[in-house]
C-alpha positions as CSV (number, residue, x, y, z in Angstrom):
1,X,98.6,118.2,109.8
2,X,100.8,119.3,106.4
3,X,102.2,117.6,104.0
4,X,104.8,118.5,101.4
5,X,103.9,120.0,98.1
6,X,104.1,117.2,95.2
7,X,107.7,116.1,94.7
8,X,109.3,117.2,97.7
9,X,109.3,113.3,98.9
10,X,112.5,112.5,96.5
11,X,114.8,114.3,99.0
12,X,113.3,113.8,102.0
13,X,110.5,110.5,101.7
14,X,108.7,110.9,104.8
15,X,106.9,114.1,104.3
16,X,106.2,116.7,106.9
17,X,104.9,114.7,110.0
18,X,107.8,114.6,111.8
19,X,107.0,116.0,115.2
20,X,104.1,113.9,115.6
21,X,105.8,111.3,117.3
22,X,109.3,112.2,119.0
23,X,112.6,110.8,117.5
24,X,114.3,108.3,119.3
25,X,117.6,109.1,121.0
26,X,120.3,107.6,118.4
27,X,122.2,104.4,119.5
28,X,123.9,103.6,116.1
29,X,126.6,101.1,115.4
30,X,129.5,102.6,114.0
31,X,130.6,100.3,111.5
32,X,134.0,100.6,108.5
33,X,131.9,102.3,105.8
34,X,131.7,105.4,103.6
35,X,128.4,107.5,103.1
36,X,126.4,106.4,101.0
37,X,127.3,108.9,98.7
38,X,124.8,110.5,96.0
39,X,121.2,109.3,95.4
40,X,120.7,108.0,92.1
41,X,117.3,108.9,91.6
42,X,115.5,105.9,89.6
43,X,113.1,108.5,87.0
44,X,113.1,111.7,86.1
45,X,109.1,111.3,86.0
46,X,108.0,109.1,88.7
47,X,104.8,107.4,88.3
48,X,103.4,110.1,90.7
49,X,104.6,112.8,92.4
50,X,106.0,111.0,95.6
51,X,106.8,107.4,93.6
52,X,110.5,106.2,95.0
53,X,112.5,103.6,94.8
54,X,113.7,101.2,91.9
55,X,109.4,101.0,90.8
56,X,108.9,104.6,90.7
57,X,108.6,104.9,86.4
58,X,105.8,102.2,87.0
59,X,103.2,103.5,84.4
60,X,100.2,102.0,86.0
61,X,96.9,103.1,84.2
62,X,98.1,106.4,83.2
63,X,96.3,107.6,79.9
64,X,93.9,105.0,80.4
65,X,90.4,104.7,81.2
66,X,88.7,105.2,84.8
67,X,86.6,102.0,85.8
68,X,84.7,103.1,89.0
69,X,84.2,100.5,91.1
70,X,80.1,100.6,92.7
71,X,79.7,97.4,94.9
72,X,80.7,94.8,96.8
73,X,79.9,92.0,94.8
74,X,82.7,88.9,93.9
75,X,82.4,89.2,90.0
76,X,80.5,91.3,87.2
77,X,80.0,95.1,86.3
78,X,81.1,97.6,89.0
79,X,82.6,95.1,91.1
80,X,86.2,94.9,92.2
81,X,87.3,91.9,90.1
82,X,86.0,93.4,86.7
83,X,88.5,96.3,87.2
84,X,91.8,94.3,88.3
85,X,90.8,91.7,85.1
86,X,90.2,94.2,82.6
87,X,93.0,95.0,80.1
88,X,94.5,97.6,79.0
89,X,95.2,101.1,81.1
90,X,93.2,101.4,83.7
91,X,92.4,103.0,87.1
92,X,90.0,101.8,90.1
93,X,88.3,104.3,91.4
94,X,86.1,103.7,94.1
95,X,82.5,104.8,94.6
96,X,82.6,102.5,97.5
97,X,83.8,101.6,100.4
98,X,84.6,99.1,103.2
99,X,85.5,95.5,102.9
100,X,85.6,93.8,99.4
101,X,85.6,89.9,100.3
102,X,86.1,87.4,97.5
103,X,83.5,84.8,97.7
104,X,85.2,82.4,95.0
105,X,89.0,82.3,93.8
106,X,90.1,85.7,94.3
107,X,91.4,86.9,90.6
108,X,95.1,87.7,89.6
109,X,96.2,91.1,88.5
110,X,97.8,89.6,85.2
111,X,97.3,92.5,83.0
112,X,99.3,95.4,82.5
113,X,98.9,99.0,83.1
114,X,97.1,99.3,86.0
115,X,96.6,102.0,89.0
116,X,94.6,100.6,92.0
117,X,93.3,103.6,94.2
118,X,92.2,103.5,97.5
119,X,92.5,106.6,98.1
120,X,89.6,107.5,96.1
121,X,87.1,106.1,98.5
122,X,84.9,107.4,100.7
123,X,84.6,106.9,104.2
124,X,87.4,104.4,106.1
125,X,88.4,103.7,102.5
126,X,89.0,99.8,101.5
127,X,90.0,96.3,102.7
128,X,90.3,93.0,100.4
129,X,89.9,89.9,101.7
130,X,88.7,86.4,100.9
131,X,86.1,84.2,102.5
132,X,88.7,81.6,103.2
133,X,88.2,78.2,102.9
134,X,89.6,75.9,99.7
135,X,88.7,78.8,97.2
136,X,90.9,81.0,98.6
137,X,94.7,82.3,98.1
138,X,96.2,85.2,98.5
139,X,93.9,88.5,98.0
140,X,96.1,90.2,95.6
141,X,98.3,88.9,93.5
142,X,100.2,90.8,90.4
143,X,101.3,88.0,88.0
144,X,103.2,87.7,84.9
145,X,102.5,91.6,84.1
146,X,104.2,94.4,84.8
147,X,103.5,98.6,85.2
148,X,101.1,97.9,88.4
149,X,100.6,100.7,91.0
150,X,98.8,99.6,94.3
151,X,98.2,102.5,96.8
152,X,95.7,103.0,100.1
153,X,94.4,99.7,100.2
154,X,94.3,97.0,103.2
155,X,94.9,93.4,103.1
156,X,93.3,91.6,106.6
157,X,93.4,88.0,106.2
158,X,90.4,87.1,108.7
159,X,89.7,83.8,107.6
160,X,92.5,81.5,106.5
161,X,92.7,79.1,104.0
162,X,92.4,75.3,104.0
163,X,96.2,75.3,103.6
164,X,97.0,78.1,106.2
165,X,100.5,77.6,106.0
166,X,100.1,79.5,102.3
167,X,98.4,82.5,102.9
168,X,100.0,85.8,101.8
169,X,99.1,88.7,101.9
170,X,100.6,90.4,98.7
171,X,102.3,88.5,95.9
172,X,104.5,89.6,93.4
173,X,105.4,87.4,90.9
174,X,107.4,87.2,87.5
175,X,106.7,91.1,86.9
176,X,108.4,94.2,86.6
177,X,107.7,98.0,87.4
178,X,105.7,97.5,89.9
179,X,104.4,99.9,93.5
180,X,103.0,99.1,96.5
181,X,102.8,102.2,98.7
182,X,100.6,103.3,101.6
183,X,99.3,99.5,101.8
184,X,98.6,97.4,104.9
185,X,98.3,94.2,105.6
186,X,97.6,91.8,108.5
187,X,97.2,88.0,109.7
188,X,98.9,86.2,106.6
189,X,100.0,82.4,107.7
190,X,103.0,83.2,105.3
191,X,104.5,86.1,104.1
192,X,102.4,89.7,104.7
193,X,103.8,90.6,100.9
194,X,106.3,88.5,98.8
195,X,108.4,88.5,96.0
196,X,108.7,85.7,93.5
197,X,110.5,84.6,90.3
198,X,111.7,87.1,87.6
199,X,110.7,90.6,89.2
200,X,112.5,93.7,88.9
201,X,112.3,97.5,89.5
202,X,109.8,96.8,92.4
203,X,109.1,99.8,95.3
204,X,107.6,98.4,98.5
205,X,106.7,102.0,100.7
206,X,105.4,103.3,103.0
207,X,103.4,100.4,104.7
208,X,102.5,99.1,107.3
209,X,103.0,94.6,107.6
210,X,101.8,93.4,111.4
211,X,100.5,90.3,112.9
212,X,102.2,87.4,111.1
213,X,100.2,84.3,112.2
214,X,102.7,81.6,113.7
215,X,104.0,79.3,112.9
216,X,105.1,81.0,109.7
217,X,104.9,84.7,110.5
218,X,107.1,86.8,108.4
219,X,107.3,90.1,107.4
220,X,108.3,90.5,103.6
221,X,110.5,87.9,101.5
222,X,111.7,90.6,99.3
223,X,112.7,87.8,96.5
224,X,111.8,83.8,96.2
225,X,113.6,81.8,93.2
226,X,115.2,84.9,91.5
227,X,116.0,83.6,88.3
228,X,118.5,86.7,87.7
229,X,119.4,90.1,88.9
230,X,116.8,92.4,90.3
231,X,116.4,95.8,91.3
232,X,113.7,96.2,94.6
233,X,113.8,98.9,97.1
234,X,112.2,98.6,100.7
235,X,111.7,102.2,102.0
236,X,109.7,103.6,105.4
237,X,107.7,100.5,106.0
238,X,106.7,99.4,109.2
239,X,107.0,95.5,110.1
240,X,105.9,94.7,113.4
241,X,104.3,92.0,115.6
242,X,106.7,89.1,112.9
243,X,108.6,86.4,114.1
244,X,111.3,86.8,110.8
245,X,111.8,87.9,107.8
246,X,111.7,91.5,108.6
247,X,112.6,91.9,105.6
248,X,114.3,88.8,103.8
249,X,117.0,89.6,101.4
250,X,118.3,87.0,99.0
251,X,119.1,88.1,95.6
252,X,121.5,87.1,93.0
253,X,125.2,89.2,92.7
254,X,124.9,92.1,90.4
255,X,121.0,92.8,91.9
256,X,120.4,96.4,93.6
257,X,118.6,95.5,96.6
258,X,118.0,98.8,99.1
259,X,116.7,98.4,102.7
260,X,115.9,102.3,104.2
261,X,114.7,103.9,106.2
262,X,112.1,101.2,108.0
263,X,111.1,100.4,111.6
264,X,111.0,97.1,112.4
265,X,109.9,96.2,115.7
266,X,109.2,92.9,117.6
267,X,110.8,90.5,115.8
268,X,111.1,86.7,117.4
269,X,114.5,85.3,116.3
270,X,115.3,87.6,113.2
271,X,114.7,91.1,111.9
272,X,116.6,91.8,108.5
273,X,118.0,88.2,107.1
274,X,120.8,88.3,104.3
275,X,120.8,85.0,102.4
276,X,123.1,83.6,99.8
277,X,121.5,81.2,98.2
278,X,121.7,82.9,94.8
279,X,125.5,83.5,94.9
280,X,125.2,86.5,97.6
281,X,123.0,89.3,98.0
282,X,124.5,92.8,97.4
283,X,121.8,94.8,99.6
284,X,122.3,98.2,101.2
285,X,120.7,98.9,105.0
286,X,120.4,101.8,105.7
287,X,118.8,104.4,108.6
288,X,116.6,101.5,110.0
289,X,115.2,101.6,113.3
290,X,115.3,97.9,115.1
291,X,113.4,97.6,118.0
292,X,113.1,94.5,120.6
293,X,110.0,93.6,121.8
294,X,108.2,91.2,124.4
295,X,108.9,88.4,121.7
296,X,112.1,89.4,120.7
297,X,114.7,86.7,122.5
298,X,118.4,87.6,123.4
299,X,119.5,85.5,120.4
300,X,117.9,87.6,118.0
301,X,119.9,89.0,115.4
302,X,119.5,92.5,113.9
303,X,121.0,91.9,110.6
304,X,121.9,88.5,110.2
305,X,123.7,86.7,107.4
306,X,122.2,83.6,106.6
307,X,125.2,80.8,105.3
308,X,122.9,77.9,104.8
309,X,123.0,76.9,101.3
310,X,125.2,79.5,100.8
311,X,126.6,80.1,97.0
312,X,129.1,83.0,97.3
313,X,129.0,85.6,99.6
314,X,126.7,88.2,100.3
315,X,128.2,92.1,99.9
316,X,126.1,93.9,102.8
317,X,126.7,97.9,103.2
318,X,125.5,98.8,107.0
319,X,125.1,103.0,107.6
320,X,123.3,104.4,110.4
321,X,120.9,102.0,111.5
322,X,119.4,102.5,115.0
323,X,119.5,99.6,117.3
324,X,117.4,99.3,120.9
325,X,117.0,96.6,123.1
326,X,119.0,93.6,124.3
327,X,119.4,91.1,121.1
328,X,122.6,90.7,118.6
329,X,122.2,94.2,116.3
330,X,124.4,92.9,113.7
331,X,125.6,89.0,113.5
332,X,129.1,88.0,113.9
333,X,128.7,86.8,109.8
334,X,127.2,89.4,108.6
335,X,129.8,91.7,110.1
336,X,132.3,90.1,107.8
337,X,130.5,90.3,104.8
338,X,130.2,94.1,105.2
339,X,131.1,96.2,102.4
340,X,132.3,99.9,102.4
341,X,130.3,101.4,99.3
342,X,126.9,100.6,98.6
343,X,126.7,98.1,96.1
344,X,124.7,100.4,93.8
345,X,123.7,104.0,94.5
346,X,120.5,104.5,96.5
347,X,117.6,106.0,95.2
348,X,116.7,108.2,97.4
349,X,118.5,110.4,100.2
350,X,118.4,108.8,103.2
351,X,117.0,110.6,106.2
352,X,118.7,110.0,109.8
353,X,117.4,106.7,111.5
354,X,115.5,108.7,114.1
355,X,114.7,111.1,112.2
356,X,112.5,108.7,109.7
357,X,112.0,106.9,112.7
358,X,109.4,109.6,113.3
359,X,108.1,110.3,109.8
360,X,107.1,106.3,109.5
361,X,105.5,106.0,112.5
362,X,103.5,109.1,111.5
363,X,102.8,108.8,107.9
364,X,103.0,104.6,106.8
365,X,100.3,102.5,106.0
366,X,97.2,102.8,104.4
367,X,95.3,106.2,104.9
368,X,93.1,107.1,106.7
369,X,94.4,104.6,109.3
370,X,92.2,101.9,110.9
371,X,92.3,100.7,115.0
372,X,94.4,97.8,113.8
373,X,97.4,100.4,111.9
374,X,96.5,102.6,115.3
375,X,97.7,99.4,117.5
376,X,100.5,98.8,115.6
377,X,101.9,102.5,115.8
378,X,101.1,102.9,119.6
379,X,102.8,99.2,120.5
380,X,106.1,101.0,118.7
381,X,105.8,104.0,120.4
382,X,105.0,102.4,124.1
383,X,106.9,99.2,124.0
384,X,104.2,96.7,123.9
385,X,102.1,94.4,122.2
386,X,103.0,90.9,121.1
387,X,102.9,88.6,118.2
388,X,99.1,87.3,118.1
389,X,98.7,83.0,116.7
390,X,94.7,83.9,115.5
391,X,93.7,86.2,113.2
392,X,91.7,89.2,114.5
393,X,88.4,91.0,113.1
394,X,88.3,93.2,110.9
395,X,87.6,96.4,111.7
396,X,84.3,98.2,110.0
397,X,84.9,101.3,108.3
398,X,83.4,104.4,108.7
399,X,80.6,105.1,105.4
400,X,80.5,107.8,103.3
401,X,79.2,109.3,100.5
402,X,81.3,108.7,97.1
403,X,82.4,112.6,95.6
404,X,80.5,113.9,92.8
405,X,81.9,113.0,89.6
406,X,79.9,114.4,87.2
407,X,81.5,113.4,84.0
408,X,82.7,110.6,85.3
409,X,86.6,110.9,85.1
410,X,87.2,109.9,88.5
411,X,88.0,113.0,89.8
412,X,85.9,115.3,92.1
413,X,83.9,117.9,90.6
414,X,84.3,121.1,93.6
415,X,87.5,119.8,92.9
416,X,88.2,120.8,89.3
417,X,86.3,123.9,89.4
418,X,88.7,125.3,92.0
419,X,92.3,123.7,90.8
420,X,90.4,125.0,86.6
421,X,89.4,121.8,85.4
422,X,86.4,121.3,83.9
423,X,83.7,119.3,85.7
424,X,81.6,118.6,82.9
425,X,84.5,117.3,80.6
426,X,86.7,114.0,81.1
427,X,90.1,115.8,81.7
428,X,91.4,112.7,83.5
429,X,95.2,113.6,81.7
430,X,95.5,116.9,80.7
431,X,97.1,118.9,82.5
432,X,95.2,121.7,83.1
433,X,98.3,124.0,84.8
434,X,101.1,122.9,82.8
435,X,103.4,122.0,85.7
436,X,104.2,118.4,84.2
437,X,101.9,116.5,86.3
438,X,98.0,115.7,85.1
439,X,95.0,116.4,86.7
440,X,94.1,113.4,87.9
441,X,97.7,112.8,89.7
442,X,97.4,116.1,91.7
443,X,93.7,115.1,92.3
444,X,95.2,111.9,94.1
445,X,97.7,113.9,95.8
446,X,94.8,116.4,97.3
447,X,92.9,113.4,98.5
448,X,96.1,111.9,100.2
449,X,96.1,115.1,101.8
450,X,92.9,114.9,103.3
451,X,92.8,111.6,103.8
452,X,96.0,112.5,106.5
453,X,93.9,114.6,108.2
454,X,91.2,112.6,108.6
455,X,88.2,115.2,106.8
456,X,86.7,112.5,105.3
């Protein structure tokens, strides 16, 4: 299995997997729109070599320490909580593996410049969770802050709250410059990630959101109580098994809001939702894949435009979205609030609808994947499956040894010694080959690698 060389992604976001699962034969609505024209690409130096979308200059813990994370326990040295609490720049690393549960109130991610790396650890890599009950809320929750990167970790809400009707799984709230890539999450009672108050530049890739639990199972509510314009891009996620909100839209007028390049698949009633309760969402869809499942009822719309509460109207550019199965692709309303541009250049080149169609299915979610990512992929690509009203289990991960990290930068030693780094010297952010990127960033990108082909 390949992947692209470091920054290839901008052009073409879904790596070189396609071919591992067979594009779906094209049955796009032709709608009265232009191309989308020109990417405008949203940093010159992304956050990492594959960061996209209206995050990707997110700083996260760059030029910061390395906190390696060593157990499982709720609270104190080497545990979880003491890296996501700490201030100032700072990466996780893990040591460990496996399921991190929070036994008391699980902590907010409230200060800045942080990079959270699951892909550092060993074995099946990581899932957070909580132990449920009146201690618990939602397992991560980025508040307040802003420059947060959150890569290659799981959220699997097992156990549900007291108040199950407010379980998330992500939360974004009042913060800027912000990723979540390669993430997945299961089992919320609410939203699987949400977006709240004063956010902007915000990426949501690459991940994989399944298994809403009734009766309020949604996919992502991209923005809750904006207070004013935003920029958030949704690109190659997967949201599947979700009776609506897949994905909700409802930003105020002069926002950039960009849905591309997803799958969504299975929803009940609604797939993408356009709202206008903010004086009318400019959003661009755009080479999405929309696929009916055994829940998904003939009144189901593909795109709908929501009017209730409605405060001007929403400007919705539609181009080359793939739609199968036996529901209403695009609403009657939302057809009239179509727009022939985009409402601000995309980020990022779009691929073709079944041409991503492939790459998601093959790349999204957290690496490596687990049986419950595995499920969700195979129910896309065989038609099957169905929205679930209990949580599952979650799955155990495979062990493994942590990689030896002798001076303790967070990068592996037989790494540096053959990419000429020096494994007895922290040389976290130098950058050892002068191609612009530091060691530690093409360290991460040489674990995704792996990770993708399932050596660990």
């Amino acid at each position: 299995m390949n992947v692209k060389p470091a920054g290839v992604w901008r052009k073409a976001p879904f790596l070189a997997l396609l071919g591992a699962t067979a594009p779906l034969a094209s049955c796009s609505v032709e709608v009265d729109a232009k191309p989308p024209g020109e990417p405008q690409v949203a940093t010159e130096r992304p956050a990492f070599p594959a960061a996209i979308g209206h995050g990707a200059s997110a700083l996260g813990g760059q030029g910061g320490r390395i906190i390696h994370v060593t157990n499982h326990d709720d609270a104190g040295p080497g545990s979880l909580r003491d890296c996501l609490t700490a201030e100032g720049r700072r990466v996780c690393v893990f040591a460990v593996g496996g399921t991190f549960r929070f036994t008391t109130r699980p902590p907010m991610i409230q200060n800045p410049y942080l990079t959270l790396a699951g892909q550092t650890a060993p074995g099946g890599s990581v899932v957070i969770t909580h132990t449920g009950g009146s201690t618990a809320r939602t397992p991560i929750v980025v508040k307040d802050t802003h420059d947060v990167i959150i890569r290659h970790v799981r959220v699997r809400l097992d156990r549900l709250s007291e108040n199950r009707k407010s379980d998330d799984g992500i939360t974004i709230e009042n913060s800027r410059n912000v990723i979540v890539d390669h993430v997945s999450a299961s089992w919320a009672s609410d939203e699987l990630i949400n977006g709240y108050g004063d956010n902007d530049n915000i990426t949501i890739s690459n991940s994989i959101f399944s298994y809403g639990i009734p009766s309020h199972d949604k996919c992502a509510l991209l923005a809750s109580d904006p207070q004013d314009a935003q920029k958030l891009s949704f690109i190659g996620n997967i949201c599947a098994h979700n009776g609506d909100r897949n994905p909700d839209i409802n930003f105020p007028p002069e926002s950039c809001a960009e849905v591309v390049n997803n799958v969504l698949y299975n929803a009940q009633s609604q797939f993408a939702e356009v709202w206008e309760g903010f004086g009318g969402s400019p959003v661009s869809i755009v080479g999405n894949t929309f696929i009916a499942g055994s829940d998904t009822r003939i009144v189901a719309q593909g795109i709908a435009r929501n009017t209730i509460g409605s405060t001007g109207t929403a400007q919705i550019y539609i181009w080359d979205n793939d739609f199968h199965g036996d529901f209403d692709h695009i609403s009657g309303t939302a057809r009239s609030a179509q727009v022939e541009r985009p409402p601000c250049p995309l980020t990022i080149d779009p691929l073709e609808a079944a041409e991503a169609y492939a790459g998601v299915l093959a790349t999204a979610g957290a690496w490596p994947r687990d049986a419950i990512d595995t499920q969700v992929v195979s129910d896309i690509e065989n038609r099957r499956g169905k929205i679930i009203r209990t949580p599952g289990s979650i799955v155990e991960l495979p062990g493994g040894e942590p990689y030896p990290d002798s001076d303790r930068d967070g990068m592996d030693d037989r790494w540096e010694v053959s990419h000429g780094a020096d494994p007895q010297v922290a040389d976290t952010w130098e950058d050892t080959n002068a191609d612009g990127i530091s060691n530690f960033e093409e360290f991460l990108s040489y674990r995704e690698s792996i990770l993708s082909e399932g050596a660990l």
